[in-house]
C-alpha positions as a printed Julia matrix, in Angstrom:
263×3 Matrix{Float64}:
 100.95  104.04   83.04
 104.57  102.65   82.38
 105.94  100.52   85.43
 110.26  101.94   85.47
 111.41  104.9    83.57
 114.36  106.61   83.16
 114.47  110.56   83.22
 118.13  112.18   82.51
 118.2   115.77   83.92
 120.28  118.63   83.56
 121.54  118.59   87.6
 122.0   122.43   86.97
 118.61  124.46   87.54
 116.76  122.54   90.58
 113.24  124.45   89.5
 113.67  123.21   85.48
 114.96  119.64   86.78
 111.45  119.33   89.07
 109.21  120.03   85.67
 111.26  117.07   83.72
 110.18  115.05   86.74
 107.07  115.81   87.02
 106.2   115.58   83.61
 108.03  111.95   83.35
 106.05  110.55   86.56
 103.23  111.8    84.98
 102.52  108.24   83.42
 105.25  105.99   85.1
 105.69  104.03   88.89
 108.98  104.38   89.04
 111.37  106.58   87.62
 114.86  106.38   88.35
 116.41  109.85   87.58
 119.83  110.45   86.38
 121.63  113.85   86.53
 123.78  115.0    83.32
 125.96  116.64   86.06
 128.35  114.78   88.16
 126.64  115.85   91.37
 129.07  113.29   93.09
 131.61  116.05   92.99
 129.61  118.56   95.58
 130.04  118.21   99.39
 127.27  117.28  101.1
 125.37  120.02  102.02
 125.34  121.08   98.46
 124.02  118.02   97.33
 121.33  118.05  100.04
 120.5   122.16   98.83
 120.17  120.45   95.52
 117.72  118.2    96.13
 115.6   120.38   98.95
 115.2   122.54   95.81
 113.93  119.92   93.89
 111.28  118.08   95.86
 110.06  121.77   97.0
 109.73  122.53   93.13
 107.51  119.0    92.73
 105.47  119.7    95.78
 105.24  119.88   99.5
 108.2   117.42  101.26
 106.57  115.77  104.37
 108.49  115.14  107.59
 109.6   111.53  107.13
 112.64  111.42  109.35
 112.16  108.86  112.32
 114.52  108.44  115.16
 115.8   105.07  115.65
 116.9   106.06  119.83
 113.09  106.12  119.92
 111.19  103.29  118.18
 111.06  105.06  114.6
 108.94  107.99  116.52
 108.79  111.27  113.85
 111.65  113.87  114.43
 110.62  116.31  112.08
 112.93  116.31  109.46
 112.64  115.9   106.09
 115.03  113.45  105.31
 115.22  110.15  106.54
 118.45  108.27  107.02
 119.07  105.12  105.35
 122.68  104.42  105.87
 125.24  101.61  107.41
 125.93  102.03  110.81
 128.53   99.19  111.99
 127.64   99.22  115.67
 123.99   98.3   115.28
 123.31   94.74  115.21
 121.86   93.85  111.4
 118.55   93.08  112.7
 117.97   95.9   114.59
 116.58   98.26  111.81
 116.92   97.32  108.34
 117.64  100.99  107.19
 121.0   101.07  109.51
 122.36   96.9   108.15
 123.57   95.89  105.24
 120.74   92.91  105.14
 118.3    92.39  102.12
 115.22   94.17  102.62
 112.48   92.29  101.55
 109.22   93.76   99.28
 107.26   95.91  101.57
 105.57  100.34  100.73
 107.25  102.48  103.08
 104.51  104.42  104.03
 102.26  100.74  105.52
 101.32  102.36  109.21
 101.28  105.84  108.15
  97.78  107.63  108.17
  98.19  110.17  106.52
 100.86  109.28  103.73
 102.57  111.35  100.76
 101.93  108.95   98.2
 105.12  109.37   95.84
 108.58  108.55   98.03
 112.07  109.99   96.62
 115.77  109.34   97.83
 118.99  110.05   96.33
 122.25  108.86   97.09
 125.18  110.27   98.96
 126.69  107.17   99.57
 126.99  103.49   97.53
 127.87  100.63   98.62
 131.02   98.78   97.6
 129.01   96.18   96.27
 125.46   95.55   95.98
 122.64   97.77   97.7
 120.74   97.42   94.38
 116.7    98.8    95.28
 114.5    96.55   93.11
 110.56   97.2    92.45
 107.51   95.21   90.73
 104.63   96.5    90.03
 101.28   95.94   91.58
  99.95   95.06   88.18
 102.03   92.81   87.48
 102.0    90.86   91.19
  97.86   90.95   90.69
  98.54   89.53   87.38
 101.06   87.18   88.85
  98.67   86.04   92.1
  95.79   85.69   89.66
  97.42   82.66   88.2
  99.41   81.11   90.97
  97.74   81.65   93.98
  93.58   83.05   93.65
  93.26   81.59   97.38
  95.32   84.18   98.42
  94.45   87.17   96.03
  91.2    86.7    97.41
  92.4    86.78  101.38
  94.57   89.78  100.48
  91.78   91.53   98.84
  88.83   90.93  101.63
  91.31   90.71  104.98
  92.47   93.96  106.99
  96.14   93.63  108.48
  96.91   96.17  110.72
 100.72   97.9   110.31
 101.88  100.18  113.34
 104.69  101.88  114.39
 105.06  104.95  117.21
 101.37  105.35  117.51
 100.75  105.79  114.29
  99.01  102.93  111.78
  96.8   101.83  109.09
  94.23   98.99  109.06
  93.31   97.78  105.72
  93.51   95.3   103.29
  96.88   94.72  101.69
  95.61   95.04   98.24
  92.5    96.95   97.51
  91.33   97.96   93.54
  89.53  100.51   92.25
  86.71  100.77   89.99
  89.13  101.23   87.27
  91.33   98.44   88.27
  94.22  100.26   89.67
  96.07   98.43   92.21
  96.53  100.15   95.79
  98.96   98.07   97.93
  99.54   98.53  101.56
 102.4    96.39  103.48
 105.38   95.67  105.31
 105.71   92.36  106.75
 107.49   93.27  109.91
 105.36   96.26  111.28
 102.54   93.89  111.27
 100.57   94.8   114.98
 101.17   91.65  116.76
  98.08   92.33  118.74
  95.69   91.88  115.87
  93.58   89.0   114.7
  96.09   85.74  114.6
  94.2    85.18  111.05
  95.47   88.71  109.76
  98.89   88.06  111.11
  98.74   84.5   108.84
  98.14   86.53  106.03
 100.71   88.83  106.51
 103.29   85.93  106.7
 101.63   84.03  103.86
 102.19   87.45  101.86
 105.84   87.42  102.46
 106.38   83.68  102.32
 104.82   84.48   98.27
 107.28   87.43   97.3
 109.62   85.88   98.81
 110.02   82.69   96.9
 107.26   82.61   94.75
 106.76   85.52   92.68
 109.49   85.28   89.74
 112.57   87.87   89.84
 112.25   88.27   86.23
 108.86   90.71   87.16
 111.66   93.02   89.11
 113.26   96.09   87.51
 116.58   97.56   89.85
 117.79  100.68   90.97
 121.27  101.08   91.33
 122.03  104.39   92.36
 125.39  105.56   92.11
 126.07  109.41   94.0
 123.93  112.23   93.07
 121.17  110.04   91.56
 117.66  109.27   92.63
 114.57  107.49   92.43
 111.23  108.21   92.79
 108.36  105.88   92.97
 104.16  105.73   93.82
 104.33  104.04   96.5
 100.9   102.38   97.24
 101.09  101.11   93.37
 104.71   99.16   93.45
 106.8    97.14   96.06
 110.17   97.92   96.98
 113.08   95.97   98.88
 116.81   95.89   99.17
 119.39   93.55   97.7
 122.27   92.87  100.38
 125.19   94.49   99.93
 128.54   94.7   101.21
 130.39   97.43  104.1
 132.33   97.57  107.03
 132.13  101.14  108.22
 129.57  103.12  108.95
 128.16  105.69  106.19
 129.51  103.14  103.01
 126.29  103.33  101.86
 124.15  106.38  102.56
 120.57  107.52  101.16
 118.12  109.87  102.04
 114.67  109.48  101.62
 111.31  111.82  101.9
 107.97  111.93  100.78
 106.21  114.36   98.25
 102.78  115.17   98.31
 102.71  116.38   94.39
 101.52  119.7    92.71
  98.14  119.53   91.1
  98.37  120.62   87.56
């Protein structure tokens, strides 16, 4: 399976855009997916009519919206928010601030997750807001040589992630028989009520793709309006370069999860 692809699409027939997708994510992590037609040009509920067409022709959408007025609880919605808001303070929620996000899979404390996560852009920033993704191949690979200490720990250790009631306790990294890499983590919905050791390890984690693992191992996304990405999320990390705005809804993406047809 190829780590980033590219897939251009037609932007015109929602149902005959899905099957490109599908059949390009059949073998890639990530594909970053690029519409032929200037979909910048349609308000925004037409854009968002687009799209709903799309992810309902790859599969069933989950509910992935979260309300930030109530700790991330599920709203039921389908699309999630990620967008500057001016008035709340940076560190508040890293999907409202213009802060770098660092690696982390969306889906770390939910239970029962979708698997492949899509958002497209309404919104870019005026300057950076770049999404960039390695592969869990690659940061095995990577750990395997620099630090087997802690490939080990991250491979035999559960860290619990939470957030409104719902979680997951696991390892961060687990393999399969055939050696695929299934990674589970974001550093800051680490339960702080859990085992001071797994807490270590989720810091010790972060501390590594932080400022360890090489940037040359990242691919980036940089969406400009009306295009999207789509990745696997338990087999890649993801983050957020910084980027630049002063008012609220510079830089505005929505985001679901897609639990894929079987073919």
């Amino acid at each position: 399976m190829e780590f980033f692809r590219t897939v251009e699409i037609e932007g015109t027939d929602p149902q005959a855009d899905a099957a490109r997708v599908l059949a390009k994510l059949a073998d890639a992590e990530v594909l970053m997916i690029e519409p032929q037609r200037d979909l910048s040009a349609l308000s925004e509920d037409s854009l968002r009519a687009y799209f709903d067409d799309l992810v309902e022709g790859m599969g069933v959408p989950i509910e992935a919206g979260e309300d930030y007025d109530q700790e991330g609880a599920p709203n039921g919605q389908r699309w999630q928010e990620i967008r500057y808001v001016e008035e709340i303070p940076d560190m508040a929620a890293f999907r409202h601030s213009k802060n770098a996000q660092p690696l982390h899979t969306d889906e770390s404390y939910v239970s029962t997750g979708a698997g492949l996560m899509m958002f497209y852009c309404q919104h870019a920033a005026p300057e950076g807001g770049a999404t960039y993704f390695v592969s869990g191949r690659q940061l095995v690979s990577e750990l395997e040589k620099d630090d087997p200490e802690l490939l080990a720990d991250l491979l035999s250790r559960p860290v619990r992630f939470a957030k409104a009631g719902d979680y997951k306790d696991r390892p961060i990294i687990e393999l399969d028989r055939d050696g695929n890499v299934d990674l589970n983590f974001n550093y800051y919905c680490a339960d702080p009520e859990q085992d001071p050791m797994s807490l270590e390890l989720n810091q010790r984690f972060l501390d590594y793709v932080d400022s360890r693992l090489d940037p040359k191992h990242f691919a980036l996304a940089q969406m400009k309006p009306g295009q999207a990405a789509a990745w696997r999320d338990n087999r890649v990390l993801h983050g957020r370069r910084s980027f630049s705005a002063t008012k609220t809804n510079e830089r505005l993406i929505y985001k679901t999860g897609i639990v894929l047809h079987q073919h």
